[in-house]
C-alpha positions as CSV (number, residue, x, y, z in Angstrom):
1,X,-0.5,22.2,-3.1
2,X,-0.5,19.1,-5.2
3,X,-0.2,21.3,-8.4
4,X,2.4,22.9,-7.2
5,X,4.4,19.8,-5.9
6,X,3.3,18.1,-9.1
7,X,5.3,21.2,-11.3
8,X,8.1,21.4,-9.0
9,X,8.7,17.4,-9.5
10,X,8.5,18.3,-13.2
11,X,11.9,20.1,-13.5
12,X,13.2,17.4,-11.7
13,X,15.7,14.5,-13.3
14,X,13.6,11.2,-12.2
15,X,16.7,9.7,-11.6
16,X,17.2,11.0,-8.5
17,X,14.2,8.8,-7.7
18,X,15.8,5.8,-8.3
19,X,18.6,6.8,-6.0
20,X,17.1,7.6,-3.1
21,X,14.6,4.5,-3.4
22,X,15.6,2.9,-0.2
23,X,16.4,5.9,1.6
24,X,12.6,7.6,1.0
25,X,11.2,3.8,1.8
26,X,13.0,3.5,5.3
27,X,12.0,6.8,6.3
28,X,8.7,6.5,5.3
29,X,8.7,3.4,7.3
30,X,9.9,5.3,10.2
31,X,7.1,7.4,9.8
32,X,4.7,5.0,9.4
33,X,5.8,3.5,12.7
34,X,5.8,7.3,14.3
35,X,1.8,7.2,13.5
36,X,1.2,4.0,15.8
37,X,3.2,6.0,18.7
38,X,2.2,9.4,18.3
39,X,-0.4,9.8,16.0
40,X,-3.8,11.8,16.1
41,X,-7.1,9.5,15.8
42,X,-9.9,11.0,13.8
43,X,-12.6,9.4,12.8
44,X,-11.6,6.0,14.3
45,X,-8.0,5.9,12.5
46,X,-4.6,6.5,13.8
47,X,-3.5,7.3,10.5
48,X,-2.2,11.2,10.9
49,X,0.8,12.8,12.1
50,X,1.1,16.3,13.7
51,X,3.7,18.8,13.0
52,X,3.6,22.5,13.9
53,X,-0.5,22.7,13.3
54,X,-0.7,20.9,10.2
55,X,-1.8,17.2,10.2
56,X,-0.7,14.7,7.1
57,X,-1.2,11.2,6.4
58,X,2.4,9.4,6.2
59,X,0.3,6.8,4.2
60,X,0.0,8.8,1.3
61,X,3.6,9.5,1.0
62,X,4.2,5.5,1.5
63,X,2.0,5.2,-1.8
64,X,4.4,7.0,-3.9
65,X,7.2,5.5,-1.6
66,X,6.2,2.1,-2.8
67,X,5.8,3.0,-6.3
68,X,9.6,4.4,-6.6
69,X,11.2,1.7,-5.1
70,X,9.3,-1.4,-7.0
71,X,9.8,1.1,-10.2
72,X,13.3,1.0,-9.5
73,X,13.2,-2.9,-8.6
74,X,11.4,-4.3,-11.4
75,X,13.5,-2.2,-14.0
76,X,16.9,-3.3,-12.7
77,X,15.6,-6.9,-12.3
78,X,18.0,-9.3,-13.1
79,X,16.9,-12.1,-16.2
80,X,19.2,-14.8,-14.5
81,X,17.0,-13.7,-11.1
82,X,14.1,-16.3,-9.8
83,X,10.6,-15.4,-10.8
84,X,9.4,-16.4,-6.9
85,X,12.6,-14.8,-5.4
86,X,11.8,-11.9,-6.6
87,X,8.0,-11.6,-6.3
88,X,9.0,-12.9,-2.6
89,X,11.1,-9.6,-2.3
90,X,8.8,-7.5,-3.5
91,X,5.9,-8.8,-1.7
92,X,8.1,-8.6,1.8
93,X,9.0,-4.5,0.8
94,X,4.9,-4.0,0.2
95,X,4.5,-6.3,3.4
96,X,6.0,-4.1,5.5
97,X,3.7,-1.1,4.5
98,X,0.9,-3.0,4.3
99,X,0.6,-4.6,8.1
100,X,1.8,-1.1,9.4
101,X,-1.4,0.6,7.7
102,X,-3.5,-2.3,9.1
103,X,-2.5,-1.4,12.4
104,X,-3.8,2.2,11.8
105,X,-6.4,1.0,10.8
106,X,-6.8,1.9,7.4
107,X,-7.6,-1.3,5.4
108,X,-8.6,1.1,2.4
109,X,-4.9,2.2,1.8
110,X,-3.7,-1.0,2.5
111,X,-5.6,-2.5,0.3
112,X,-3.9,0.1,-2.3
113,X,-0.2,-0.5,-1.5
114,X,-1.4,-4.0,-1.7
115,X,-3.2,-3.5,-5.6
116,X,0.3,-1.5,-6.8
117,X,2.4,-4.3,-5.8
118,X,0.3,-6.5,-7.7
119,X,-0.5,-4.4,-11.2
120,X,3.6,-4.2,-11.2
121,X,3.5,-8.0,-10.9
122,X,0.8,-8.3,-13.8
123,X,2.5,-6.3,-16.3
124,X,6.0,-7.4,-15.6
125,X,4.5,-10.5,-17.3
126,X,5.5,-12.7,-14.9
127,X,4.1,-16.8,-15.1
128,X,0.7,-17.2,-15.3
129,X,1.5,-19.8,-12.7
130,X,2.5,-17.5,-9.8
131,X,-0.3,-14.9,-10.1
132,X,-2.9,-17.9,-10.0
133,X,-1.1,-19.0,-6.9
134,X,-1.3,-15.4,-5.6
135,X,-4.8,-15.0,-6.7
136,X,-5.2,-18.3,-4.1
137,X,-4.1,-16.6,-1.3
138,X,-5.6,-14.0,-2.0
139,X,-8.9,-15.8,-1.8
140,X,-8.3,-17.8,1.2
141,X,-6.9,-14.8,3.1
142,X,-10.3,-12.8,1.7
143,X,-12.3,-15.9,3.3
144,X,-10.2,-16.0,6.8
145,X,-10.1,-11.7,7.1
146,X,-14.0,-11.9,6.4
147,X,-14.6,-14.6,9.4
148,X,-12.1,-13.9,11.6
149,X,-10.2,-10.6,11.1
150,X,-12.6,-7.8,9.4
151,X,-14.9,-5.2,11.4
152,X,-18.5,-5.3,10.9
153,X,-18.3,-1.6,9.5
154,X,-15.7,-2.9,7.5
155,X,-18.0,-6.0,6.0
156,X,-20.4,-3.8,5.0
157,X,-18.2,-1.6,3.1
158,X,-17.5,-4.5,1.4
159,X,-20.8,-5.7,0.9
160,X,-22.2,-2.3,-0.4
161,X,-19.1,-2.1,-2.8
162,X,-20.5,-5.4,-4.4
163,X,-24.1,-4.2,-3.9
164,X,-24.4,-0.1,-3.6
165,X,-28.3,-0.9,-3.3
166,X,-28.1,-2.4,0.0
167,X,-28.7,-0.6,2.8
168,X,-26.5,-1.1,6.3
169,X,-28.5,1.7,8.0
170,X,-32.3,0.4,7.7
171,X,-33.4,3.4,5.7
């Protein structure tokens, strides 16, 4: 399916993209919300939608979503535009995604939308500054969501990333 998809898009003008950027980003949105009401659980995560017999992950779609609309942001950025205004804009649009796929939960995608907001951010060359500052919160939000917020499953994820020799299951 995804080769297919992948040669279809390939005939395509990318233009049309661009124009549709906040169209495909509100409904996505939309369907992002639809999960939390009236998606299917598996495996823990309310993170699928139903529709005649085939389940799909609205999530996935909000990847490429985000990616067409900061695309079309950071190209048409204006020079005379504030470096925080706009990092504050972009940050809200990946916001928005990124709390509705921690509600799911499904910190691993979120985590993603969160990384392509932030590789846009690094090679738009933006001050040095401002990604040390976001690189703060960062680290103080990593410090409060590993307290207070995270799921012990979740930790040791986390903790097997950094160490894939340690075992969570006493084996």
């Amino acid at each position: 399916i995804g080769l297919i998809f992948f040669v279809i898009l390939s005939f395509l003008n990318y233009n049309i993209f661009s124009s549709y950027a906040y169209f495909f980003y509100i409904f996505i949105g939309l369907l992002l919300i639809a999960v939390l009401l009236i998606g299917v659980t598996y495996k823990g995560t309310t993170g699928w939608l139903e529709l005649y017999g085939f389940n799909f992950q609205p999530v996935e779609l909000a990847k490429l979503s985000l990616l067409v609309i900061l695309a079309k942001l950071f190209s048409n950025r204006l020079p005379q535009e504030s470096e925080l205004k706009f990092i504050l804009k972009t940050g809200s649009l990946t916001l928005i995604y990124f709390i509705l796929v921690l509600f799911q939960p499904d910190f691993g995608s979120a985590i993603v939308l969160f990384v392509i907001w932030v590789s846009f951010l690094i090679f738009s060359r933006i001050r040095k500054v401002y990604l040390l500052s976001l690189l703060g919160i960062i680290l103080i939000g990593l410090v409060i969501g590993w307290f207070f917020l995270f799921q012990d499953y979740q930790k040791a994820r986390i903790t097997t990333f950094f160490n894939p020799t340690v075992d969570h299951l006493g084996r």
